[in-house]
N, C-alpha and C positions, 0 to 999 in steps of 0.2 A: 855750831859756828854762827849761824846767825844771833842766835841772844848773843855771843861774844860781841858780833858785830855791832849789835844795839844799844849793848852798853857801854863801850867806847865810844860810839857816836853821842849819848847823853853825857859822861865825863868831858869829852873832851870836843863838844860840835861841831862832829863830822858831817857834813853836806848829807851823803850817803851812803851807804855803803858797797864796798867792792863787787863787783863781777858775780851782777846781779842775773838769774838766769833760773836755767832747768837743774833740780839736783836727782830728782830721780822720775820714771817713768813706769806707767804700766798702761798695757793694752790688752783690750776684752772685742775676742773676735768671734764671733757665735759658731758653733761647731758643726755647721751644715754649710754645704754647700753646690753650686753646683756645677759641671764642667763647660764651660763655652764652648769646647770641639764637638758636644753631645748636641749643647743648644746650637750650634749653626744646624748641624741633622735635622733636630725636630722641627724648627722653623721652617727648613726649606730656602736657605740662603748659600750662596756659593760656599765653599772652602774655604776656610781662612780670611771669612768676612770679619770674625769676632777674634780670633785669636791671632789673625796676621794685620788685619786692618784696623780694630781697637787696642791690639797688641795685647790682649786679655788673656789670661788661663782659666781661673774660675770666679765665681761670686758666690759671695755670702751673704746671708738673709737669715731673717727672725721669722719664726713662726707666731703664731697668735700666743705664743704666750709671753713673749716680749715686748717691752714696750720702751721708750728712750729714758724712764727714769729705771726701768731695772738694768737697762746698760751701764747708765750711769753710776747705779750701787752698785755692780759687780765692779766696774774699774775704781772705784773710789776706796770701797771694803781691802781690796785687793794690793792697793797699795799703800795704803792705812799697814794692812798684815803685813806685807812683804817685806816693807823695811821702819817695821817695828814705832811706827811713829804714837808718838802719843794725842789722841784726838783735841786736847787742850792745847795742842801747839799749833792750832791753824785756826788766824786772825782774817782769812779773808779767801771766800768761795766764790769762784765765778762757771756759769755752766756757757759755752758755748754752743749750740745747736739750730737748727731748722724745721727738728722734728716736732709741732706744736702738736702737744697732748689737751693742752690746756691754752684760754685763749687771755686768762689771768694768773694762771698760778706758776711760777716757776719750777722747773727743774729742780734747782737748787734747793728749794723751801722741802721737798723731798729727801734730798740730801739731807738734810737738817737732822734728821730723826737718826742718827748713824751719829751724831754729834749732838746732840742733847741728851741720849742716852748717857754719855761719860760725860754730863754737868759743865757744857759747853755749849752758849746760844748768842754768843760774842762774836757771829761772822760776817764780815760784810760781803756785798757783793750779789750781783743777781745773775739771771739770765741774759748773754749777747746774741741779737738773730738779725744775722741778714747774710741767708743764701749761707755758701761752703765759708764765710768770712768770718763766723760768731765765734771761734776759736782762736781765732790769730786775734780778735777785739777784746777778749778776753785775758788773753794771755798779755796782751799790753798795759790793759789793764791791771793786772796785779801786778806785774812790773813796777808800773807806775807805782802802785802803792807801799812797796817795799821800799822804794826808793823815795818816797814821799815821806813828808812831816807825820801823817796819820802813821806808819810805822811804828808797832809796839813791840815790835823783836820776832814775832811769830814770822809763820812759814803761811803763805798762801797755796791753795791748789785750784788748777785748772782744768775741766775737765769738756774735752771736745768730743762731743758725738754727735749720731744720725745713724736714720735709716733711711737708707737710699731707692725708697722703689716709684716704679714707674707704669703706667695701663701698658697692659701686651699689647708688642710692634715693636718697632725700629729701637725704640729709646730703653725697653727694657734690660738687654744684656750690660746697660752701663750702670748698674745699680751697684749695692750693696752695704752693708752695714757695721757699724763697731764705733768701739770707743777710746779713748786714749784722756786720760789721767797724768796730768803733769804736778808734781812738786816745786813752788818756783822761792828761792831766796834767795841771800848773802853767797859769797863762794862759790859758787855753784860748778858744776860739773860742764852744764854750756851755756855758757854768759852771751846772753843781748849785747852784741855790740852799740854804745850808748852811741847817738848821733847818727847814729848809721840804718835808718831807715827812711823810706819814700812813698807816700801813698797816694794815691788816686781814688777818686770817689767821684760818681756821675749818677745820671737818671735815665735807666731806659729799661722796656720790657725783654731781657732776652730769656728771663728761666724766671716763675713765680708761679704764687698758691695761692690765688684768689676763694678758692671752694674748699671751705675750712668743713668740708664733711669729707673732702677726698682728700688721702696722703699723695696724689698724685699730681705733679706740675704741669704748669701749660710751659710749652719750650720752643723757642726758634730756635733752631741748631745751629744755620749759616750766622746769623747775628750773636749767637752765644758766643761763636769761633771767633770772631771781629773784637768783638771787645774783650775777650781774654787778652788774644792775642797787643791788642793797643792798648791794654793798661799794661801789661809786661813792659812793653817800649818805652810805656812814662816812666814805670816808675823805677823800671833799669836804670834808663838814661838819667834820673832824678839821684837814683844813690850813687850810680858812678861819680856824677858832680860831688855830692855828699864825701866823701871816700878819697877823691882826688884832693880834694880843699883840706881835710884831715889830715893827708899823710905829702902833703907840700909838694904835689905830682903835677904835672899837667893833663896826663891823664891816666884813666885806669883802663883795663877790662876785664876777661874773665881771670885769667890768670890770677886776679885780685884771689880768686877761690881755691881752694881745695875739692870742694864737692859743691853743686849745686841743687836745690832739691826745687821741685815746682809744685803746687797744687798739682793732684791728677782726676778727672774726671773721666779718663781712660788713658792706658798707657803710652797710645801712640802721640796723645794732645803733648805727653811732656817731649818725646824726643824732637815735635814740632816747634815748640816752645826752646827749647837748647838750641834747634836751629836758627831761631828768631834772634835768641841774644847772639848768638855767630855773627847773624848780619849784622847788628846794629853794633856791633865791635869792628864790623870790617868796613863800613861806609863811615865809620865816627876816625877810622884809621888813614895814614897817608900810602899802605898797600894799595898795589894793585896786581890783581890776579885779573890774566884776561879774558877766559870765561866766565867770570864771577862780576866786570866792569856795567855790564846790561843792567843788570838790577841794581844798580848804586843810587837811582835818583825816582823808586819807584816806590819809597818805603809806606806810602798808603794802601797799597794796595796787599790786605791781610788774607786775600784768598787766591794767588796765585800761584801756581801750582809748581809751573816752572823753577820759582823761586824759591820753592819749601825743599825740593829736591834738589837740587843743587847747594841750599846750605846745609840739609841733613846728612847728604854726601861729603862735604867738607869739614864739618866737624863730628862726625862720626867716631873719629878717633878719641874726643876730646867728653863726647859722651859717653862713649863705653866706661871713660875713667871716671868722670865725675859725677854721673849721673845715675846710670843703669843700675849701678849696685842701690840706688832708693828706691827701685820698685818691685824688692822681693814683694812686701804684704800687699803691695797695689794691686798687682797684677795676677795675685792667688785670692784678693778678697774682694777687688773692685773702689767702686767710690763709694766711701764713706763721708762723702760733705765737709762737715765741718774738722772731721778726725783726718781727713787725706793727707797733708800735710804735714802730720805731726807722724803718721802713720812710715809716710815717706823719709825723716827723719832716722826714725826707730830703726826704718830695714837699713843705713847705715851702720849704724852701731850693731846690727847681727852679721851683717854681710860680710863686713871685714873685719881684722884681726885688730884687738888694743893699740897698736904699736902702728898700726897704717892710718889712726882718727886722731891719735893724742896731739896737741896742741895744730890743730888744723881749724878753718873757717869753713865754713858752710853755709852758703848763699840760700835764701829761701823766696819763693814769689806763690804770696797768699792772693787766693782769688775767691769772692762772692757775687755771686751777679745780681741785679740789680743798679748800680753795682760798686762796690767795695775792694780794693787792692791793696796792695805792699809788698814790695821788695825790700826785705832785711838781710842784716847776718850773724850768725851764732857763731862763738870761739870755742871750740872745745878744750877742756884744762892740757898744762902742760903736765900734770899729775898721773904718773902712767898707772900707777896701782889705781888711784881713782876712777881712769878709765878704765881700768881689768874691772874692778868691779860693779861696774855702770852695765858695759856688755855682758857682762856676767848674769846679770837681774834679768836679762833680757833673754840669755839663752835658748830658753822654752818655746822661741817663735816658731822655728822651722821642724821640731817635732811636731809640734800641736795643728802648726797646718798641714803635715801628712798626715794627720790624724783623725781630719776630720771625719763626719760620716759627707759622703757623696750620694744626693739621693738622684733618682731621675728627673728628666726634664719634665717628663707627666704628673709625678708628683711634686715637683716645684710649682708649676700653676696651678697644682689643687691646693695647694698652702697659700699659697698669692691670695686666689681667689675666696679664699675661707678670711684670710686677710681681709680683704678689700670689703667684705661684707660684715664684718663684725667689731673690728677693730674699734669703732668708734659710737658699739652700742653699750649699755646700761645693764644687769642682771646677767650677766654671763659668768662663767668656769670656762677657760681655756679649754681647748680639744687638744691639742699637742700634746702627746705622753710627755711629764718632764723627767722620764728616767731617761730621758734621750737628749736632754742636757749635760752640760761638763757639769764638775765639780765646784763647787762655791760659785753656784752662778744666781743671779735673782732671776725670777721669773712671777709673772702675775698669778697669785692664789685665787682673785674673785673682783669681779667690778660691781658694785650694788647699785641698788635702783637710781642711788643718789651721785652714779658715775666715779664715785671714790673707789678709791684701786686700794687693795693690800696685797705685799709682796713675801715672799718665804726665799729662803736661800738655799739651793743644796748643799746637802752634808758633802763633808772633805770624807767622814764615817764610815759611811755606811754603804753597801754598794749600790743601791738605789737612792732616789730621793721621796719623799713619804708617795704613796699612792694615794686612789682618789682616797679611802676611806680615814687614811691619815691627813688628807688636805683637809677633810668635812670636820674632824677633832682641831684642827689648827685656826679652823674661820670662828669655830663657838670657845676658841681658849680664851682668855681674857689677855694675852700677849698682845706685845705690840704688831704688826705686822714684819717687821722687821727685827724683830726679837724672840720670835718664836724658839723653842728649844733646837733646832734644826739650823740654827745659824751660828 
């Protein structure tokens, strides 16, 4: 559909072409994980500190033998297979992430070797970083360029990841990791509302990685909270303007939505957040509710408490419907950075049935700190088979996260810690068995002295993936790393 659409637009000069958007999706969530009711125990923190008060169930993490470009080639491979695309049909790669491997080489340029393999080296686009934002910058990106004169009929893909860890303490159970692979062209299944976004961008220190030998951030927390919570506000308030002026209103609010999804850095921040747009629809309103009248004139102040509770309580009802069902994968996998958002999306379309998404809106508000925002919205097709078969690709979520393995809290920091120590050295073999990976997953085969990484895929085959003696035949094959007979 999009070549149709590309060359109609050269016959006959079309501006751009239609309902321009996401046409298919895959996510790659690593198959460990571990319980947050275990981690309150082993910590020695109250009850329900992590899974009542970050509203968390479990997190998921990479062992040392993952790294963000084998994430990145498992969801890219993954959806490349899944819906049979042909590598010569994608004009433009953009990698979203935070996770720096490299302090000049892209993500992407890794990608590349998945796609010069089938006589394809025609792709633009590079890496976008800054904080959980490089996925939503990306994704706009190739929008743009779909919709732009550079359009040559191809399909772009978008691919947002991270791995989300953090030093043992307070900050660590809000981790976690994965990737999400978007398809974006013509037609699409859920189309960028054109016009209909609002961004904000500032300068301040609330969450950054100055210590490029550690994957670990320096973080204000209370400050982190402040400016999440006040770019929401702008840039709400920014596309409601956007959206009223559209559709000849005088004003909008949420009702604009179907569903609304937020970046989550833990699942309580969003239901926070749902209450934040509540206020700022009810003080932008001529209601008056009389215990709700107090807080009408105090909207600077992002950390009071009275007032989070009282509009969490008020709209509660309005989250359970439009919200809660986004944070199936959030809340089993944790924060994945730059993938959250897109991740939160996804549990949508598993959550509910084809016939409760089909031609629905879905509000979304990206956040990166530093800091980086946007409030958009996505139209899902009025196309009900389209949708059956969208949800359909996606079905495998909620098996695969029962499925995972669950290891302990004791050997979750001896993986951290093996982590924390190696990740970033030269002349190494991974320790992680990889027969304790999923199936078709990349994982690191060897890092040489010259810090170059080659990758190996598990077999879909075989019931194992090679062992050491077959990794040590796979490093002296004359294959590509990514090519080896095992992929």
């Amino acid at each position: 559909r999009a070549k149709q659409w590309y060359q109609r637009r050269v016959r006959g000069g079309m501006t751009w072409p239609e309902s321009v958007g996401i046409l298919a999706v895959e996510v790659y969530i690593p198959n460990t994980y571990v319980s947050h009711q275990e981690l309150e125990s082993y910590d020695k923190v109250s009850t329900g500190k992590y899974t009542i008060g970050l509203g968390q169930t479990g997190m998921g993490f990479c062992s040392d033998a993952e790294d963000i470009c084998s994430l990145s080639l498992t969801a890219v491979h993954g959806l490349m297979e899944k819906h049979n695309i042909s590598y010569k049909d994608i004009g433009h790669l953009q990698v979203g992430t935070e996770t720096l491997q490299d302090k000049s080489k892209a993500v992407k340029t890794v990608l590349m070797e998945l796609f010069v393999k089938h006589g394809n080296s025609d792709i633009e686009g590079v890496d976008c970083i800054n904080a959980c934002y490089g996925g939503t910058a990306a994704l706009f990106n190739a929008i743009n360029w779909v919709e732009s004169s550079s359009w040559d009929g191809r399909y772009a893909i978008v691919v947002a990841a991270d791995i989300a860890v953090y030093a043992s303490g307070a900050a660590r159970p809000t981790g976690g990791a994965g990737a999400v692979a978007m398809l974006v062209g013509a037609d699409a299944v859920l189309t960028m509302e054109r016009g209909l976004r609002h961004t904000h961008m500032d300068h301040v220190y609330d969450f950054y990685k100055p210590d490029m030998t550690s994957e670990y951030p320096r973080v204000n927390g209370k400050l982190s909270i402040e400016c999440f919570l006040r770019a929401l506000d702008i840039t709400y308030k920014g596309y409601k303007l956007k959206a009223a002026r559209k559709e000849g209103k005088e004003r909008i609010n949420i009702n604009h939505f179907d569903f609304l999804t937020f970046h989550s850095p833990y699942c309580k921040l969003v239901q926070k957040s749902f209450a934040r747009v509540s206020y700022q629809d009810y003080v932008s309103s001529d209601s008056v509710i009389d215990h709700l009248e107090q807080y009408r004139h105090i909207q600077d102040d992002y950390l009071n408490r009275d007032l989070e509770k009282a509009f969490i309580t008020h709209s509660k009802a309005d989250f359970e419907r439009m919200t809660a069902p986004s944070l199936m994968i959030p809340r089993n996998v944790g924060n994945m950075y730059t993938a959250t958002l897109y991740s939160c999306i996804v549990s949508l379309f598993v959550s509910k049935r084809p016939e409760e998404i089909t031609d629905k809106r879905i509000g979304a508000f990206s956040y990166g700190s530093g800091l980086a925002s946007s409030f958009f919205s996505l139209k899902v097709s009025s196309d009900l088979e389209r949708v059956r078969r969208f949800c359909s690709s996606l079905s495998h979520i909620t098996e695969f996260l029962e499925k995972r393995i669950k290891v302990s809290p004791v050997v979750f920091e001896r993986l951290m810690k093996e982590r924390e120590e190696t990740h970033h050295l030269p002349n190494r073999v991974p320790s992680y068995p990889v027969e304790r990976l999923g199936n078709r997953t990349y994982y690191i085969l060897e890092v040489d002295s010259e810090h170059r990484r080659k990758y190996a895929r598990t077999s879909f085959f075989e019931p194992h993936p090679p062992g050491r003696t077959e990794r040590d035949r796979l490093l002296q094959s004359e294959c590509t790393s990514h090519y080896c007979p095992h992929m």
